[in-house]
Biotite code that builds the C-alpha atoms (Angstrom):
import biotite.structure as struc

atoms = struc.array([
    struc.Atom([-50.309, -37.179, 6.636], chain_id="A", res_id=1, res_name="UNK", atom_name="CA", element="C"),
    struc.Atom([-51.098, -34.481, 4.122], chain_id="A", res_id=2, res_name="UNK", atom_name="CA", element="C"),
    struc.Atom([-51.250, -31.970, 6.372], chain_id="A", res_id=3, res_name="UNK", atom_name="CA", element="C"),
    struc.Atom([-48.345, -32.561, 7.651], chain_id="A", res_id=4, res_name="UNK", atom_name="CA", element="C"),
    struc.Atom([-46.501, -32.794, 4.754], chain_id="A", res_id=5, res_name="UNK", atom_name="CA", element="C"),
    struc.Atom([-48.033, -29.441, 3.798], chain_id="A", res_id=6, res_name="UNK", atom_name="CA", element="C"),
    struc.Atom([-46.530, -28.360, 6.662], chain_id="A", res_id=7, res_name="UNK", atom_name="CA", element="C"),
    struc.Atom([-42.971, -29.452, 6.177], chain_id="A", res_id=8, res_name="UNK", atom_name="CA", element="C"),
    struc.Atom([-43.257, -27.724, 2.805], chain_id="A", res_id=9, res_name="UNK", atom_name="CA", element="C"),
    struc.Atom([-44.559, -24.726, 4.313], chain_id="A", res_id=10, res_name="UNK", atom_name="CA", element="C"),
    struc.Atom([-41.660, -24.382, 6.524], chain_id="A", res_id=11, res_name="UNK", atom_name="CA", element="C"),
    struc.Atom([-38.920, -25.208, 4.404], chain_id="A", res_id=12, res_name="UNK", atom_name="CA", element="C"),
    struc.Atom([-40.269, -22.222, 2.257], chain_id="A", res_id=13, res_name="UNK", atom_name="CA", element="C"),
    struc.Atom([-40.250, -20.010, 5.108], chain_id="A", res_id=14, res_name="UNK", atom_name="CA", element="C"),
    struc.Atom([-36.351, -20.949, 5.522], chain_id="A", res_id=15, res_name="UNK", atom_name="CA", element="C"),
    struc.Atom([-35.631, -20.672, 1.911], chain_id="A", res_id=16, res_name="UNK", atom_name="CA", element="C"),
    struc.Atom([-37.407, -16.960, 2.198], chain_id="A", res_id=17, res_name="UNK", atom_name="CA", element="C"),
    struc.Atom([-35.433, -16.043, 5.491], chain_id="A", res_id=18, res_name="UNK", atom_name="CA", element="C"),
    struc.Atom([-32.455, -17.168, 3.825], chain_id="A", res_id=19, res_name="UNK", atom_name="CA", element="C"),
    struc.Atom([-32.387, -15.174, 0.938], chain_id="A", res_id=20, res_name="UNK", atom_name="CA", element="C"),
    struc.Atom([-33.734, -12.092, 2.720], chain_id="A", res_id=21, res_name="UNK", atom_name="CA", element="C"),
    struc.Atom([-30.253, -12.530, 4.993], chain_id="A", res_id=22, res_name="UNK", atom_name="CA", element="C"),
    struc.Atom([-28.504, -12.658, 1.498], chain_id="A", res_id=23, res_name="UNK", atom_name="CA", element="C"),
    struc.Atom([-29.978, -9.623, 0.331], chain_id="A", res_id=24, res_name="UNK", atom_name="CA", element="C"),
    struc.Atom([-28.610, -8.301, 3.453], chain_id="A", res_id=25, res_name="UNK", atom_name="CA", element="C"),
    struc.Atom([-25.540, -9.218, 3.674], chain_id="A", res_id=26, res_name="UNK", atom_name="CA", element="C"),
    struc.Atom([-25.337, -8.316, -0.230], chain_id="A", res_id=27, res_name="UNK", atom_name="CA", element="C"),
    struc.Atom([-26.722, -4.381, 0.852], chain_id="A", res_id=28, res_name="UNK", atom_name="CA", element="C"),
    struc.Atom([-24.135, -3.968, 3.661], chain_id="A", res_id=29, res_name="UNK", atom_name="CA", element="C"),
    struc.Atom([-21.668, -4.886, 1.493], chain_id="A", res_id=30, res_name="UNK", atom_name="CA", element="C"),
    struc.Atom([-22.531, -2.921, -1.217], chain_id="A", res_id=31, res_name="UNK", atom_name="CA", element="C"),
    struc.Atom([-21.881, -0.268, 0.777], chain_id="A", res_id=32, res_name="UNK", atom_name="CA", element="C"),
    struc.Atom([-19.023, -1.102, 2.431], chain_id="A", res_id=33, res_name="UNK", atom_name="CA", element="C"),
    struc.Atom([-17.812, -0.876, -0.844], chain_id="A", res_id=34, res_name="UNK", atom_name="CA", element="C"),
    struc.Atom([-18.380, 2.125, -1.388], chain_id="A", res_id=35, res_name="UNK", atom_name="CA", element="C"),
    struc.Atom([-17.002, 3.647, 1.387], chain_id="A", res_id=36, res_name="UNK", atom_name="CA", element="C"),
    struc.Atom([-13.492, 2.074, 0.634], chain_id="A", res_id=37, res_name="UNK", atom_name="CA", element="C"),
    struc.Atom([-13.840, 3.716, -3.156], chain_id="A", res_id=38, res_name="UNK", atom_name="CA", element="C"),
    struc.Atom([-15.005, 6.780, -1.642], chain_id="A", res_id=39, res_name="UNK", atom_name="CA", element="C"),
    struc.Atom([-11.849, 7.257, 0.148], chain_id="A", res_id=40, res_name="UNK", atom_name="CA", element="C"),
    struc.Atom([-9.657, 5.580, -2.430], chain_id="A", res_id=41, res_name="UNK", atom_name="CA", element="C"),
    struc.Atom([-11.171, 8.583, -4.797], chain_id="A", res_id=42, res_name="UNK", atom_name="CA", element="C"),
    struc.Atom([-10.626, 10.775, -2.312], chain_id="A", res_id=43, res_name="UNK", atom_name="CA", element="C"),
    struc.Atom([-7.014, 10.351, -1.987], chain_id="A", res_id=44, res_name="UNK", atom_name="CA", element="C"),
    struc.Atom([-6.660, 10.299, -5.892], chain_id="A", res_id=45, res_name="UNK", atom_name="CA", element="C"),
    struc.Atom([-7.669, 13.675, -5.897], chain_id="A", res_id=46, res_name="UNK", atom_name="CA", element="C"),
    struc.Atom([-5.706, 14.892, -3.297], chain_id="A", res_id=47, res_name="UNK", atom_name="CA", element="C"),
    struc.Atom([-2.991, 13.205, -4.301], chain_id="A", res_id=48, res_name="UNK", atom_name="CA", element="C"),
    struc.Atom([0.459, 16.056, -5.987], chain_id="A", res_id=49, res_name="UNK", atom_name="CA", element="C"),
    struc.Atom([1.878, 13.774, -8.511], chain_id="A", res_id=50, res_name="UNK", atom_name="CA", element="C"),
    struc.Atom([0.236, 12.109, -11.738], chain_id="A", res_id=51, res_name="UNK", atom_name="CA", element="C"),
    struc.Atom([-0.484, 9.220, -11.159], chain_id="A", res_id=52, res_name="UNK", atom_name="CA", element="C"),
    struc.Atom([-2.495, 5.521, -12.147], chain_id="A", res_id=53, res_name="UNK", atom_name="CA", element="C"),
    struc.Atom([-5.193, 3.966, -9.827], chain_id="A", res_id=54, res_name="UNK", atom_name="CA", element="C"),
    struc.Atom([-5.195, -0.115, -9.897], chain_id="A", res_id=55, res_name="UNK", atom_name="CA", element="C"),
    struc.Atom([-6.649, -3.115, -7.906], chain_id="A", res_id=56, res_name="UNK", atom_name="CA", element="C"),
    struc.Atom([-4.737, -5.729, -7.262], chain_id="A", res_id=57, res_name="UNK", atom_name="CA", element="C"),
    struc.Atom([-5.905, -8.682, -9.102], chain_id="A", res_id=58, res_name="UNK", atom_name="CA", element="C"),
    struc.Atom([-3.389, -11.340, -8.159], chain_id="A", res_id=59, res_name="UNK", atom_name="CA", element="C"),
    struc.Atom([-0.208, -12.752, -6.940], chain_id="A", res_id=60, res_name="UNK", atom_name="CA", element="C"),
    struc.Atom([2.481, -13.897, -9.322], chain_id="A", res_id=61, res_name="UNK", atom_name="CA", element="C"),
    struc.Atom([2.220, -17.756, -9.722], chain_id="A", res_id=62, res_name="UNK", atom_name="CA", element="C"),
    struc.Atom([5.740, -18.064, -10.512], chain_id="A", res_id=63, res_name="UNK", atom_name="CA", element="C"),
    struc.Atom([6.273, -16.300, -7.186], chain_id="A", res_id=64, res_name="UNK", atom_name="CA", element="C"),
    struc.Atom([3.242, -16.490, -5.166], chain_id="A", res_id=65, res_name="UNK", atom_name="CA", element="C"),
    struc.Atom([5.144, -15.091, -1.709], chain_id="A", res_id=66, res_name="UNK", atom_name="CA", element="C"),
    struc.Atom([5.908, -11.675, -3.361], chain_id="A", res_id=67, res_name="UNK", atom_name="CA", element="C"),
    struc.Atom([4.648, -10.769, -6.426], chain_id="A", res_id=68, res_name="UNK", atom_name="CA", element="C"),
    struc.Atom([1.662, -8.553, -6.622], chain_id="A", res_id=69, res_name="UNK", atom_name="CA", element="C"),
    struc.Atom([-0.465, -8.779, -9.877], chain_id="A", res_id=70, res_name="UNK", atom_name="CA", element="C"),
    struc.Atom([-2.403, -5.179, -11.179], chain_id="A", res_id=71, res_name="UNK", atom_name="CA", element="C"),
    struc.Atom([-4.588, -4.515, -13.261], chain_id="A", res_id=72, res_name="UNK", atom_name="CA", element="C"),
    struc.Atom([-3.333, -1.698, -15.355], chain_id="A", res_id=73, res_name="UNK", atom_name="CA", element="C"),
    struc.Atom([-0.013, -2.220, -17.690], chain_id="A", res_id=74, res_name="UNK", atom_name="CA", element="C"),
    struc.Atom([1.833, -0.153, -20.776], chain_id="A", res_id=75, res_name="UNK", atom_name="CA", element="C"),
    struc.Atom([-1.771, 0.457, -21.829], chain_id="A", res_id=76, res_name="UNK", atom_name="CA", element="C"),
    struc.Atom([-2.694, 3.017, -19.155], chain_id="A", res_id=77, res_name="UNK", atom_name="CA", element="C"),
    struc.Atom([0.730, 4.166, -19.100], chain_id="A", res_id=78, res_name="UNK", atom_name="CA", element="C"),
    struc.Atom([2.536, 1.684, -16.519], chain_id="A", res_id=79, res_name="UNK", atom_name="CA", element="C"),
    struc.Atom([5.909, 2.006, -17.131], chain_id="A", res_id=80, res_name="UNK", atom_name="CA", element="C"),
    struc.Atom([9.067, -0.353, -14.626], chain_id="A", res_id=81, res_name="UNK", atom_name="CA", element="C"),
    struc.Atom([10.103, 0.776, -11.621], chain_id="A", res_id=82, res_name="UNK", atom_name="CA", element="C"),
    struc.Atom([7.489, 2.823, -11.309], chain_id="A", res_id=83, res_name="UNK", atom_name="CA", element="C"),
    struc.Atom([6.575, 3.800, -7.790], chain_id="A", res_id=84, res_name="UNK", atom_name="CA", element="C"),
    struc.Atom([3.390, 2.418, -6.190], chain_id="A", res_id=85, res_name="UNK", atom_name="CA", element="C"),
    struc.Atom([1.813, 3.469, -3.174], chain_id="A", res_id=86, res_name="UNK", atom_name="CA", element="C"),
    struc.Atom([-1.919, 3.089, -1.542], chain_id="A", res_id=87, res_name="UNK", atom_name="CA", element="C"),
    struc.Atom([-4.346, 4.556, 0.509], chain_id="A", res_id=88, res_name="UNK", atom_name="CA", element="C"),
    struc.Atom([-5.310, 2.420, 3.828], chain_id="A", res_id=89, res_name="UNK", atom_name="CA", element="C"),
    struc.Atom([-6.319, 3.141, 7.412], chain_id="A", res_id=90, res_name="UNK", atom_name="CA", element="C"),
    struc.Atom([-6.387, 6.595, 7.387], chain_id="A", res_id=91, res_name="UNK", atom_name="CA", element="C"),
    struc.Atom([-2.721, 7.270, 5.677], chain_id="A", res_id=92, res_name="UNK", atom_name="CA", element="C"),
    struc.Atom([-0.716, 7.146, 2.508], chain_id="A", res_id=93, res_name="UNK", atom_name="CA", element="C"),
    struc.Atom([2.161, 4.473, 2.838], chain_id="A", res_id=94, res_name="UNK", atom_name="CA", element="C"),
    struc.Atom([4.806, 2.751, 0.136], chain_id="A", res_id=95, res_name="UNK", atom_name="CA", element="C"),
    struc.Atom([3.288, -0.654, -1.402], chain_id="A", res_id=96, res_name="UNK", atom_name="CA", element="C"),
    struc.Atom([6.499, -1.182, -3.849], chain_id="A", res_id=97, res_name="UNK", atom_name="CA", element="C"),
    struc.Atom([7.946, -0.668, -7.328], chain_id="A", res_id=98, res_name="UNK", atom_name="CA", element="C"),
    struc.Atom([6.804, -2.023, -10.718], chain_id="A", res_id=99, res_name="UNK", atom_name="CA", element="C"),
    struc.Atom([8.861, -4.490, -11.855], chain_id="A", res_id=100, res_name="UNK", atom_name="CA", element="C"),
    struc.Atom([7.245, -6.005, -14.643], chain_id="A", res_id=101, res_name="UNK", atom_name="CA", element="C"),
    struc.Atom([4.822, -4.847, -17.333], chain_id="A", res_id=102, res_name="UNK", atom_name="CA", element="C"),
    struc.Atom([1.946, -6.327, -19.977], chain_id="A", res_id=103, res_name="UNK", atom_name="CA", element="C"),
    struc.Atom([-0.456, -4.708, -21.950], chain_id="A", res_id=104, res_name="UNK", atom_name="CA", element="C"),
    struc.Atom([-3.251, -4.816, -18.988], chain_id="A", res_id=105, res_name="UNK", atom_name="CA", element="C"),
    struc.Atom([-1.360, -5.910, -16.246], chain_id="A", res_id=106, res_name="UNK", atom_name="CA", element="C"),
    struc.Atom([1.835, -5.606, -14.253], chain_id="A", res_id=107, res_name="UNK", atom_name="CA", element="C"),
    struc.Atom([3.991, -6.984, -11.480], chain_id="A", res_id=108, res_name="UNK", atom_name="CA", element="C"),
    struc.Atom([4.595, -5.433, -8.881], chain_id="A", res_id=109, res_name="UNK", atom_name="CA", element="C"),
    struc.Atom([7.579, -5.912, -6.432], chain_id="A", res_id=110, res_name="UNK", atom_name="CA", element="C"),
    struc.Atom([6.252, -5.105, -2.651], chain_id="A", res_id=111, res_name="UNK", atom_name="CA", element="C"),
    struc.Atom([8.488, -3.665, 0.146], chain_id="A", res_id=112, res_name="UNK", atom_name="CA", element="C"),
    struc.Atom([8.474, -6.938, 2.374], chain_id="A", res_id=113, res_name="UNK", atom_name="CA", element="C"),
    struc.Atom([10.712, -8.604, -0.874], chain_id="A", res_id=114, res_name="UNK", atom_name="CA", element="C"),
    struc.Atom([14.465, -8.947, 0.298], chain_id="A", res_id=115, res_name="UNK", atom_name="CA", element="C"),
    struc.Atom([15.494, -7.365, -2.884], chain_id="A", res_id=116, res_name="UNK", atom_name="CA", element="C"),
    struc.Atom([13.834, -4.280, -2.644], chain_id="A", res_id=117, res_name="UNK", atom_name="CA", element="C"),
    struc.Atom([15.767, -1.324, -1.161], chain_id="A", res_id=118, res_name="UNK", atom_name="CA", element="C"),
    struc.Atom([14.449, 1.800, -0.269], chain_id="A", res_id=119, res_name="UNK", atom_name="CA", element="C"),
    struc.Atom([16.561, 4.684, 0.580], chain_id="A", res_id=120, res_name="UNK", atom_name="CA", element="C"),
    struc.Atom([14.487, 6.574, 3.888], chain_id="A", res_id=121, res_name="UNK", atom_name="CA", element="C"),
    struc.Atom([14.836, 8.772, 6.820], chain_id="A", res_id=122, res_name="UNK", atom_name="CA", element="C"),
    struc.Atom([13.501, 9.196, 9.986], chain_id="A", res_id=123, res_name="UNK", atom_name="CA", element="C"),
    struc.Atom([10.360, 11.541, 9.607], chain_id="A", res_id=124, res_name="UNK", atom_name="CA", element="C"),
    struc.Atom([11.337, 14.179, 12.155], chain_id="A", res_id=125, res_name="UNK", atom_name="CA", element="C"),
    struc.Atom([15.325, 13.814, 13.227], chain_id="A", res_id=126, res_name="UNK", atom_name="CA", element="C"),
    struc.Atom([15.691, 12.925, 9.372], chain_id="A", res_id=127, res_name="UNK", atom_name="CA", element="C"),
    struc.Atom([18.639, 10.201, 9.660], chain_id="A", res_id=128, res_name="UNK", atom_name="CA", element="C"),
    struc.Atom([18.647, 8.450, 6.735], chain_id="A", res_id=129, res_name="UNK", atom_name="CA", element="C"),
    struc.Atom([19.051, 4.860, 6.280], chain_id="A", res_id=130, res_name="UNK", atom_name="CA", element="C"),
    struc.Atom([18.138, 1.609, 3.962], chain_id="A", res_id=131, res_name="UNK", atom_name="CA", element="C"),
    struc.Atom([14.816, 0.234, 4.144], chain_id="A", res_id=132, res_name="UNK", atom_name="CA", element="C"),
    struc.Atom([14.658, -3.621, 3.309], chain_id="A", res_id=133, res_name="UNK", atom_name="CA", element="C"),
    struc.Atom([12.505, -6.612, 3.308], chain_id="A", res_id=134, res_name="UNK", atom_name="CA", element="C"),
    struc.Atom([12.940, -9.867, 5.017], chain_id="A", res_id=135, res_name="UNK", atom_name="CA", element="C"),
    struc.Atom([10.639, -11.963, 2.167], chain_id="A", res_id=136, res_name="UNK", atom_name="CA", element="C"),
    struc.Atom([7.868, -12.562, 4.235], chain_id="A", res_id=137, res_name="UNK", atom_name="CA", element="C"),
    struc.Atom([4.907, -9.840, 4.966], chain_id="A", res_id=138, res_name="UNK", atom_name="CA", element="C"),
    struc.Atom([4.723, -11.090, 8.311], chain_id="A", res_id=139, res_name="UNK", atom_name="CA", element="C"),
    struc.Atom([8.134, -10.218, 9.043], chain_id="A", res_id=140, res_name="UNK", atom_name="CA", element="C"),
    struc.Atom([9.029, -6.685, 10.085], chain_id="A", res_id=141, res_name="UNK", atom_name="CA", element="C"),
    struc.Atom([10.962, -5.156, 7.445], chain_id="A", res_id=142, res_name="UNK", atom_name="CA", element="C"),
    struc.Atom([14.918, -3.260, 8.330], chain_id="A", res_id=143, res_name="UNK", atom_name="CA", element="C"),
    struc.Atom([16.488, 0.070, 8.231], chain_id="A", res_id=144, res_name="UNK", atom_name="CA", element="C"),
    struc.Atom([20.252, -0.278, 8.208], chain_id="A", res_id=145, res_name="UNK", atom_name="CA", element="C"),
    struc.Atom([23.092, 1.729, 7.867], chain_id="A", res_id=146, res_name="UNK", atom_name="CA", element="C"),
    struc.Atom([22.178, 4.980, 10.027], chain_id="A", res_id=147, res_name="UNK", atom_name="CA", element="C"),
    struc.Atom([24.709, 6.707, 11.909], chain_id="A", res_id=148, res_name="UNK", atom_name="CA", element="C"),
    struc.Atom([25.635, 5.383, 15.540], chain_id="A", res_id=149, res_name="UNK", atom_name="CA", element="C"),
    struc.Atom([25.126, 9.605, 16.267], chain_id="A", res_id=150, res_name="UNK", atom_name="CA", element="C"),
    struc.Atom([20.872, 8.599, 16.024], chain_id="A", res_id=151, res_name="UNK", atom_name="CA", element="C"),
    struc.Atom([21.380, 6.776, 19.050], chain_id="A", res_id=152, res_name="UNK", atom_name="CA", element="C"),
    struc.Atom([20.005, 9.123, 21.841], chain_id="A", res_id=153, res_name="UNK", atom_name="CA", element="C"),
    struc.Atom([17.252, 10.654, 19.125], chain_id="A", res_id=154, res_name="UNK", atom_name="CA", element="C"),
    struc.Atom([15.714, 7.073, 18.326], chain_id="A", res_id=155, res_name="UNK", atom_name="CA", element="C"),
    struc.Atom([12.809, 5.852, 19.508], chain_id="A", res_id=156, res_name="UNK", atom_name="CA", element="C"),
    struc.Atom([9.713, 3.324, 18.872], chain_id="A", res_id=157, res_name="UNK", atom_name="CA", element="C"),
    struc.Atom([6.806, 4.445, 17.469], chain_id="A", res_id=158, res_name="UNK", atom_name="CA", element="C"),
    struc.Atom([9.250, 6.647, 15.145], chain_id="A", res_id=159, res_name="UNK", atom_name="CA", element="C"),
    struc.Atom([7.872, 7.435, 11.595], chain_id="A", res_id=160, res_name="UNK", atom_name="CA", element="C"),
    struc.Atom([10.058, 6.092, 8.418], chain_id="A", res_id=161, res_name="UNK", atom_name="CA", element="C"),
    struc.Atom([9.806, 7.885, 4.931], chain_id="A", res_id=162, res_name="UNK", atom_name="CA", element="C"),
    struc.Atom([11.205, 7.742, 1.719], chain_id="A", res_id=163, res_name="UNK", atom_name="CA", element="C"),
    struc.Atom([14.068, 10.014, 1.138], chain_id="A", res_id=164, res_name="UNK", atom_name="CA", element="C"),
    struc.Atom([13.465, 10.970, -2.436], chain_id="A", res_id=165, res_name="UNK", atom_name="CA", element="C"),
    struc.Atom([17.138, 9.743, -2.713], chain_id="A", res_id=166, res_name="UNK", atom_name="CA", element="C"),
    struc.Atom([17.678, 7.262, -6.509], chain_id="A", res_id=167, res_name="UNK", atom_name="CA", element="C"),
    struc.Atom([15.313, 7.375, -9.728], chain_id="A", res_id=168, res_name="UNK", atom_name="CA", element="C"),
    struc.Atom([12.111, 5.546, -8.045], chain_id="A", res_id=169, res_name="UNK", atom_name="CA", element="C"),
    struc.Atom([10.429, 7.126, -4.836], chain_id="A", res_id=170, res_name="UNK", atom_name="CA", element="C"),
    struc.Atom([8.984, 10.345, -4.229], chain_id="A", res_id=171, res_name="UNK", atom_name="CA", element="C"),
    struc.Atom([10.649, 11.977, -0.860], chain_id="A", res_id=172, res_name="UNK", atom_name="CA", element="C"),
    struc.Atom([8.159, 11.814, 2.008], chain_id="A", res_id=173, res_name="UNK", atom_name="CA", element="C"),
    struc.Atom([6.164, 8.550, 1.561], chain_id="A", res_id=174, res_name="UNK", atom_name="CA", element="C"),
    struc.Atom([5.352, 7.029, 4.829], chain_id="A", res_id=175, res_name="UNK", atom_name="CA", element="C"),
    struc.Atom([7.170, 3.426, 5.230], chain_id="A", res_id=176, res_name="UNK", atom_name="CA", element="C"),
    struc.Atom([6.212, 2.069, 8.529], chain_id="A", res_id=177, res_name="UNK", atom_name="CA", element="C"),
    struc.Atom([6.963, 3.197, 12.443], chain_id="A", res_id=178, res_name="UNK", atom_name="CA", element="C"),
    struc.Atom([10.521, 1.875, 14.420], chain_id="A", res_id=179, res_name="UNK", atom_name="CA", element="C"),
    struc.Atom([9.242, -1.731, 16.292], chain_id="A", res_id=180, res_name="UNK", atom_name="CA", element="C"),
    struc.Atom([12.960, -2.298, 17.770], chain_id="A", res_id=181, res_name="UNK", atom_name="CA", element="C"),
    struc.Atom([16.374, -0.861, 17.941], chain_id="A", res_id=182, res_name="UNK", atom_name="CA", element="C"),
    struc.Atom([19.676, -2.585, 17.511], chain_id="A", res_id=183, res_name="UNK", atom_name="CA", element="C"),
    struc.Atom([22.958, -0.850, 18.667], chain_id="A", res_id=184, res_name="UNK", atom_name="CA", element="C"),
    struc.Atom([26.336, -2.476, 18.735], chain_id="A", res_id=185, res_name="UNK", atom_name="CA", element="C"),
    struc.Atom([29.596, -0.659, 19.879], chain_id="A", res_id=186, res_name="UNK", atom_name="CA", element="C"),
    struc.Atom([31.585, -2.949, 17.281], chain_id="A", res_id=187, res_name="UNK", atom_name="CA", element="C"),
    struc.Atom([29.389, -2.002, 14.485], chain_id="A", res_id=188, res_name="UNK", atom_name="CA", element="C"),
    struc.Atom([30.262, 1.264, 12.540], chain_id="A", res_id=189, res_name="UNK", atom_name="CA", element="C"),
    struc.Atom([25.847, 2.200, 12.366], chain_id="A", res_id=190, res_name="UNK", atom_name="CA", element="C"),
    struc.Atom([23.263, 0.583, 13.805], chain_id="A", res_id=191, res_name="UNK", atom_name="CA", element="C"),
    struc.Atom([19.455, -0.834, 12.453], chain_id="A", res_id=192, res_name="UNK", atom_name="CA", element="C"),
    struc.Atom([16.106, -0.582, 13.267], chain_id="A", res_id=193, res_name="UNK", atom_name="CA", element="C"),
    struc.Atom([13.169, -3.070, 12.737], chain_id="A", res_id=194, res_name="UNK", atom_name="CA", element="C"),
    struc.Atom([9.909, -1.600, 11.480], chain_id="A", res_id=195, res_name="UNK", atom_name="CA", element="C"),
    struc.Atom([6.285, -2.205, 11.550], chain_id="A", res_id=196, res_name="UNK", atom_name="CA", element="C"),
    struc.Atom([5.147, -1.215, 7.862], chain_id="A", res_id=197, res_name="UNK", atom_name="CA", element="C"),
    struc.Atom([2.118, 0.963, 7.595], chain_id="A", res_id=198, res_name="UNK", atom_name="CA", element="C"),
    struc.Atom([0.352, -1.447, 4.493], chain_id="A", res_id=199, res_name="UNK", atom_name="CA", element="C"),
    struc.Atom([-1.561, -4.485, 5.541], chain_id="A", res_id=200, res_name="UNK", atom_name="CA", element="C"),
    struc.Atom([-0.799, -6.514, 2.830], chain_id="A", res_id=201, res_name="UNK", atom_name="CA", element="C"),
    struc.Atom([-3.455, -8.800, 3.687], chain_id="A", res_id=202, res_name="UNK", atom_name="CA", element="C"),
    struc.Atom([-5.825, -6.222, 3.275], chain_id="A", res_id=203, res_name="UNK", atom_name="CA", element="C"),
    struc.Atom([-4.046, -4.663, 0.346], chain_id="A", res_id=204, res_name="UNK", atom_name="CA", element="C"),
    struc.Atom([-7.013, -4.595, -2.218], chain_id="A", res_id=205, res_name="UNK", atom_name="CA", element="C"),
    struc.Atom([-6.352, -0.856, -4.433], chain_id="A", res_id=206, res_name="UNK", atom_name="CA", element="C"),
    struc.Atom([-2.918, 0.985, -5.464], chain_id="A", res_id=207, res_name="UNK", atom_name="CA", element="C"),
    struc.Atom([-1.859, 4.156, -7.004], chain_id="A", res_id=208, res_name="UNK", atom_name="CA", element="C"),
    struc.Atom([1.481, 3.765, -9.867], chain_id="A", res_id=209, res_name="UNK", atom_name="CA", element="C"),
    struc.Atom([3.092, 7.202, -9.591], chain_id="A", res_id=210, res_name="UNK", atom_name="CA", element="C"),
    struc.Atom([4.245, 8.143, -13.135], chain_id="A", res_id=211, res_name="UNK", atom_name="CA", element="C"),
    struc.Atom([6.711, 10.187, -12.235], chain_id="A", res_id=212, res_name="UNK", atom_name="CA", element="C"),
    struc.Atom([8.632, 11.147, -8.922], chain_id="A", res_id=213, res_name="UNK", atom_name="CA", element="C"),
    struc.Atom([9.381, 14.448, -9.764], chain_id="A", res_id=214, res_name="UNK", atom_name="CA", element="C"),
    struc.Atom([6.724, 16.202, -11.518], chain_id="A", res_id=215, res_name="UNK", atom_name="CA", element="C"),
    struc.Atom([3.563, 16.970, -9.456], chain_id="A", res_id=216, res_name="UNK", atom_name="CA", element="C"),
    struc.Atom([0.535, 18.232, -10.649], chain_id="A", res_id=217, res_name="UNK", atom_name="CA", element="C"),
    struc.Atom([0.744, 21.827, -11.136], chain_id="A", res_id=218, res_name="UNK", atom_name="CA", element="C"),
    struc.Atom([-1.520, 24.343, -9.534], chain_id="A", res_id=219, res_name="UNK", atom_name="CA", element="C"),
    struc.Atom([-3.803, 26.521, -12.021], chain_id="A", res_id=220, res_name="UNK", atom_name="CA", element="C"),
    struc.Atom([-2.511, 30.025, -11.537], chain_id="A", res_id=221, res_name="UNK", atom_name="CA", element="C"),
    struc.Atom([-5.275, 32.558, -12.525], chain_id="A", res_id=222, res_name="UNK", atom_name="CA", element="C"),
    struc.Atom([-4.881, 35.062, -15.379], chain_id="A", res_id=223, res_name="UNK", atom_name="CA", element="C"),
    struc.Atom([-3.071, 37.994, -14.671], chain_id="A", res_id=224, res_name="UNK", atom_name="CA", element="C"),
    struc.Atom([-0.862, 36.582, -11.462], chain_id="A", res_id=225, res_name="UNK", atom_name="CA", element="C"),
    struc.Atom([1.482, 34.827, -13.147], chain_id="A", res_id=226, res_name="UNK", atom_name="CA", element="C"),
    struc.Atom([5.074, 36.522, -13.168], chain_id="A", res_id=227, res_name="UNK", atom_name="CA", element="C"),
    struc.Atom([3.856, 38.640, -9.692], chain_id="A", res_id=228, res_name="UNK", atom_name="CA", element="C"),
])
């Protein structure tokens, strides 16, 4: 009876060990999955024209838990509303939202699936503009409206969106998302497009707060060219 008792011991040790060793693991590979993701976030930063503020996102709004997005950086790093915000995932740049609400450490931001949030956009290569707007859920596709009935025949799925640069808020030339659908009435006086956006809000985790649309960072001109 003792030795088998000794025995059960024995192996529940040897489970206990095995388990932990799979922690450490799991821990390791995470570790530097990590890393990889703030490689590239860091990456981007520096690549990245206009002055800007990196964040995580930290939260949702529990006043508005559907929309909201919670940062953590406020009016103490500089955060200012309305404030562009844009982030860095699979491989491409894309719009996240605006700023709509700022503390100390923290702020709010509005994200582009809200139904209130209006972008003004154009297609990336015909450059028809339109208005870019949410339908409240991030699992809905999100609308372009108001472009001319003339897009018709240059319209297609799988069509890039940007910002326009059009308004106080976004810089021109930040992807949106890519044309899902197309909607053309004769009655109507423009027709609408549904699109797939870019962000996976889901997998949203890091942001950059663009300070200012229209002043990039300038480009150090060496002594002696400037003027030439």
């Amino acid at each position: 009876m003792q030795e088998l008792a000794k025995l059960r011991a024995e192996h529940a040790e040897l489970l206990e060990r095995v388990a932990r060793y799979e922690r450490l693991e799991w821990s390791a590979a995470e570790i530097s999955r990590e890393n990889i993701r703030l490689r590239e976030q860091l990456d981007f930063s520096e690549n990245l024209n206009y002055r800007h503020i990196p964040a995580k996102l930290i939260g949702r709004d529990p006043d508005n838990l559907f929309s909201a997005l919670v940062i953590n950086k406020g009016s103490y790093s500089g955060v200012k509303r309305d404030m562009a915000v844009i982030a860095w995932q699979g491989g491409s740049q894309a719009l996240v939202g605006k700023v709509i609400q700022v503390r100390a450490f923290e702020s709010l931001v509005m994200p582009l699936y809200d139904s209130s949030l209006l972008v003004a956009s154009r297609f990336a290569i015909s450059r028809y503009e339109g208005i870019v707007e949410g339908q409240g859920n991030p699992d809905l596709p999100l609308r372009m409206r108001f472009i001319p009935k003339r897009a018709r025949d240059e319209i297609s799925r799988g069509d890039l969106i940007v910002s326009s640069g059009m308004g106080e808020v976004y810089p021109p030339e930040i992807n949106i998302g890519r044309v899902s659908a197309v909607f053309f009435h004769e009655s109507e006086i423009s027709m609408e497009v549904e699109l797939e956006p870019l962000i996976d809000f889901s997998r949203l985790e890091y942001v950059f707060v663009i300070e200012e649309k229209n002043i990039e960072l300038s480009e150090d001109v060496p002594s002696g060219e400037s003027g030439q």
